[in-house]
C-alpha positions in Angstrom: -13.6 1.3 -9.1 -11.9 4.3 -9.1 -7.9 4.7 -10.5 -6.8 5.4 -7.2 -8.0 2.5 -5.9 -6.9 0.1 -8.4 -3.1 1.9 -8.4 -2.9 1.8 -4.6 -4.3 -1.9 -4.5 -1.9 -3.1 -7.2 1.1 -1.2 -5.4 0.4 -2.6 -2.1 0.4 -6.2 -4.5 3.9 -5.4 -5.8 5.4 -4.3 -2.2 4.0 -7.3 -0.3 6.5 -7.9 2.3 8.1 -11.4 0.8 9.1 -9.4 -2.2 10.6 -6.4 -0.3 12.5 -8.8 1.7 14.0 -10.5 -1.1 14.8 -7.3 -2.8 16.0 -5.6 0.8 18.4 -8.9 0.6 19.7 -8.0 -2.9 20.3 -4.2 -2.0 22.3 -5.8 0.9 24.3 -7.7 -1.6 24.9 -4.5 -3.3 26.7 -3.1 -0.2 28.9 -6.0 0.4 29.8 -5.6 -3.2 30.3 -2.0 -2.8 32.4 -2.2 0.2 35.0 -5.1 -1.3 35.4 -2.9 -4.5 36.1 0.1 -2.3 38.7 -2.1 -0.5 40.8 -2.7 -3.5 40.5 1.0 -4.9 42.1 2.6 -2.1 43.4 5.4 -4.5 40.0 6.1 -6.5 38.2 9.1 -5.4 34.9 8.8 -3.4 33.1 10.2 -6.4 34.4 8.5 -8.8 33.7 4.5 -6.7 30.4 5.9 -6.3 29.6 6.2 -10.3 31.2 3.4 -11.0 29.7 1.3 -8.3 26.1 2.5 -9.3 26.7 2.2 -13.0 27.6 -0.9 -12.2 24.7 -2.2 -9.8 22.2 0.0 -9.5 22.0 0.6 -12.8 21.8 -3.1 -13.9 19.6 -4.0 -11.3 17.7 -1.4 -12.4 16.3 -2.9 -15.9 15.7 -6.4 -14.5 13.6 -5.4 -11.2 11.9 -3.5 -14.0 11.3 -7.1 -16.2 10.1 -8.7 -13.2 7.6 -6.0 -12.4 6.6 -5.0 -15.9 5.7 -8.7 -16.8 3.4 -8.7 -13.7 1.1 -6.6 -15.1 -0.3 -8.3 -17.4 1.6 -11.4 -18.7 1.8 -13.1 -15.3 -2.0 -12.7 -15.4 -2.7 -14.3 -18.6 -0.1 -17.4 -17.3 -1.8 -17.9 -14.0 -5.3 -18.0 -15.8 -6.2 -14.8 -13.5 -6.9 -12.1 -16.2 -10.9 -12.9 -16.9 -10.9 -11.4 -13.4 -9.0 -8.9 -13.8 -10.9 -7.9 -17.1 -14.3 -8.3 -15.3 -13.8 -5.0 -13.4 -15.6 -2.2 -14.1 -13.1 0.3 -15.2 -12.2 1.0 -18.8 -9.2 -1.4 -20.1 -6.9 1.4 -21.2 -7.2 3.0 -17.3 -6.6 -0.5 -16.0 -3.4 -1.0 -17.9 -2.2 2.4 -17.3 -2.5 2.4 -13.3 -1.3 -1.2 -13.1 1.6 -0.2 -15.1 2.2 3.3 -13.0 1.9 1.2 -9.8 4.3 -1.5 -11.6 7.4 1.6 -12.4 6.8 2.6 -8.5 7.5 0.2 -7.4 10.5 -0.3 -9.5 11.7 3.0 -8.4 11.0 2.8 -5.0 13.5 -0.6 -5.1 15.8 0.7 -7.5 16.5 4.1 -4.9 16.6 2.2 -2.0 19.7 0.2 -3.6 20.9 3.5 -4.9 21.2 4.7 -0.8 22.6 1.5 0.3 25.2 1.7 -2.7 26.0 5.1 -1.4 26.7 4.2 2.1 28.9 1.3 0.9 31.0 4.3 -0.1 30.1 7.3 2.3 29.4 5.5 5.1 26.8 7.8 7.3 27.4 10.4 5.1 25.6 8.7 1.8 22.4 11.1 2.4 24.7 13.9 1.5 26.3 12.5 -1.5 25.2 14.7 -3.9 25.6 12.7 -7.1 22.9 10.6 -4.9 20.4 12.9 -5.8 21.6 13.3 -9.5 20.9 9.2 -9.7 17.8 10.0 -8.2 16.0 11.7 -11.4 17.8 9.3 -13.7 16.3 6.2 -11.6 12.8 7.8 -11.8 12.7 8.6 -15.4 14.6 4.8 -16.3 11.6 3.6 -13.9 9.1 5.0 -16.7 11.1 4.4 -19.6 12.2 0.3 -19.1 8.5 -0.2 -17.5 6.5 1.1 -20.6 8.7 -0.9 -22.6 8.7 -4.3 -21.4 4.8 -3.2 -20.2 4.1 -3.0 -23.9 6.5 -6.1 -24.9 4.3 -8.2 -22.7 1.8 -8.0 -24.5 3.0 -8.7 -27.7 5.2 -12.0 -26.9 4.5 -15.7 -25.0 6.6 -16.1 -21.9 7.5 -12.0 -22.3 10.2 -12.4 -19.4 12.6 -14.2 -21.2 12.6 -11.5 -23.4 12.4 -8.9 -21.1 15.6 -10.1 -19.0 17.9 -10.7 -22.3 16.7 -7.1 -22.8 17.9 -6.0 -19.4 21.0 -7.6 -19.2 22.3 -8.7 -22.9 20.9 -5.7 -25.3 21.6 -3.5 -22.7 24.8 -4.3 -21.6 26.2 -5.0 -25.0 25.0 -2.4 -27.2 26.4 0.3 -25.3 29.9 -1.0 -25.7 29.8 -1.2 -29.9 31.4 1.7 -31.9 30.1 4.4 -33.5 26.6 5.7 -32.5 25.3 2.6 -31.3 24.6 3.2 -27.7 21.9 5.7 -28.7 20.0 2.5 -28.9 20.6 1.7 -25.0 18.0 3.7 -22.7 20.8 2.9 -20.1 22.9 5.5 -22.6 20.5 8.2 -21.8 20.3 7.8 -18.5 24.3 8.1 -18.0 23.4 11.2 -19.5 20.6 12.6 -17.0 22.9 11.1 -14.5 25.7 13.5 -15.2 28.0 11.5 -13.4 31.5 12.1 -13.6 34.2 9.8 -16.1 35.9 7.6 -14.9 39.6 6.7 -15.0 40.8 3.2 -16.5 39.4 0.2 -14.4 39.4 -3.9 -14.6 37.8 -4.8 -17.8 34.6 -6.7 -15.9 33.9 -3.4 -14.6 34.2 -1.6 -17.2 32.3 -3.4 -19.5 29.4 -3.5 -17.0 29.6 0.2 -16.2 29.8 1.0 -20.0 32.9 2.2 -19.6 34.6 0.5 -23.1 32.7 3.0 -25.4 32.1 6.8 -24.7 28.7 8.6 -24.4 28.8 11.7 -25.9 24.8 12.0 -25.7 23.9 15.7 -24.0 21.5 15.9 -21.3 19.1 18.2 -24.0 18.7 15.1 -26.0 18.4 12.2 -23.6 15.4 13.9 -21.4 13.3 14.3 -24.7 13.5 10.7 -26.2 13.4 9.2 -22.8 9.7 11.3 -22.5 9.1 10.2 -26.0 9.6 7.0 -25.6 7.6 6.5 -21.9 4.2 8.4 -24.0 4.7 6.0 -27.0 5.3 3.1 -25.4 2.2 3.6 -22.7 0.1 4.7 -25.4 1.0 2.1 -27.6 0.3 -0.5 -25.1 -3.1 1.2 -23.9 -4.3 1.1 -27.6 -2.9 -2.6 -28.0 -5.1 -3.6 -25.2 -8.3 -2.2 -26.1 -8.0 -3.7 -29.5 -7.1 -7.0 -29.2 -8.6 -9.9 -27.1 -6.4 -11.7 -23.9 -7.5 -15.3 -22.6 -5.9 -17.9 -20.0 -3.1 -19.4 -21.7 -3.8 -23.5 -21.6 0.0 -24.2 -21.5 0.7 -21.8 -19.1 1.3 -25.1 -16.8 
């Protein structure tokens, strides 16, 4: 079987249409959000709604349509008693994590941009292609993609019922660390991708958005350092997780059910 094959097959697996649809519906969601809050900041610039709004949904939605996928790979295997299968193909076991996990962050990124767009015509209207700090989210999305997908890719296989942990990950850890003083929110991959981002600061806000958009503490990381760790942490993490597989041993779990 070769690893085109198995990433194109396990792809076409995460982007069957019931789960586009659902996730089609939530990027709707995003733009009726996006469009109340524009309502009731008459006076903020265009640029400005736009970062806020996407560091305040896209980029949460982000890490959990990550969690989801991640823990497909190989968790939701081992629950549904489907991984002797899955282990019976032909193809060495660190390939077969690696292109299930690729297709896995595609996927996520694929979702994750289209929410982006919609986001951006809640605010542009038919102008949101041209929005260029569209394109800016764009590389941050990609490279978030990679970096929350090799981590909660590796955290599946270390922990029982790996979603819980994945989702507290996503929303609490992630939400919360960036807000403490100090240096904390180098701790936050959703820290380094403000920084990729390069989005512009914004001005005082409601605290509920503010604390979402990570707006109570401020990132001083520079672009020169997020790129590296984030690239650091995506060849760890998949290696890590590659090497973890081949050693250890994976079998239905009985009280999956």
């Amino acid at each position: 079987m070769s690893s085109s094959y198995l990433y194109l097959s396990t792809l076409r697996d995460f982007l069957r249409l019931k789960r586009v649809l659902t996730w089609l519906a939530v990027s709707l969601g995003l733009v009726l959000m996006g469009v109340l809050i524009k309502r009731v900041s008459v006076d903020r610039p265009v640029d400005e709604l736009y970062s806020l709004l996407s560091s305040t949904l896209v980029f949460r939605l982000l890490p959990l349509v990550s969690a989801i996928f991640s823990t497909q790979v190989l968790s939701a295997e081992i629950e549904q008693k489907t991984i002797v299968y899955l282990l019976t193909r032909p193809i060495p076991r660190p390939q077969l994590l690696l292109m299930r996990s690729l297709a896995s962050m595609t996927a996520v990124a694929i979702i994750s941009l289209v929410a982006a767009v919609f986001v951006s015509a809640s605010v542009h209207g038919a102008g949101a292609l041209s929005n260029p700090y569209l394109y800016r989210d764009v590389k941050a999305i990609l490279i978030g993609a990679a970096a929350y997908g090799s981590l909660f890719v590796f955290i599946s296989l270390l922990v029982n019922r790996a979603m819980i942990v994945c989702i507290l990950i996503a929303f609490v850890w992630e939400t919360a660390v960036a807000q403490l003083p100090g240096s904390m929110y180098y701790l936050s991959i959703n820290s380094y991708l403000t920084s990729i981002a390069e989005r512009p600061s914004v001005t005082q806000t409601g605290p509920g958005l503010q604390f979402l958009s990570g707006g109570l503490s401020e990132n001083l990381m520079p672009t020169s350092v997020a790129w590296p760790a984030m690239l650091i942490l995506v060849i760890c993490m998949s290696v890590g997780a590659m090497a973890w597989f081949t050693r250890f041993e994976y079998l239905p779990r009985e009280d999956a059910e």
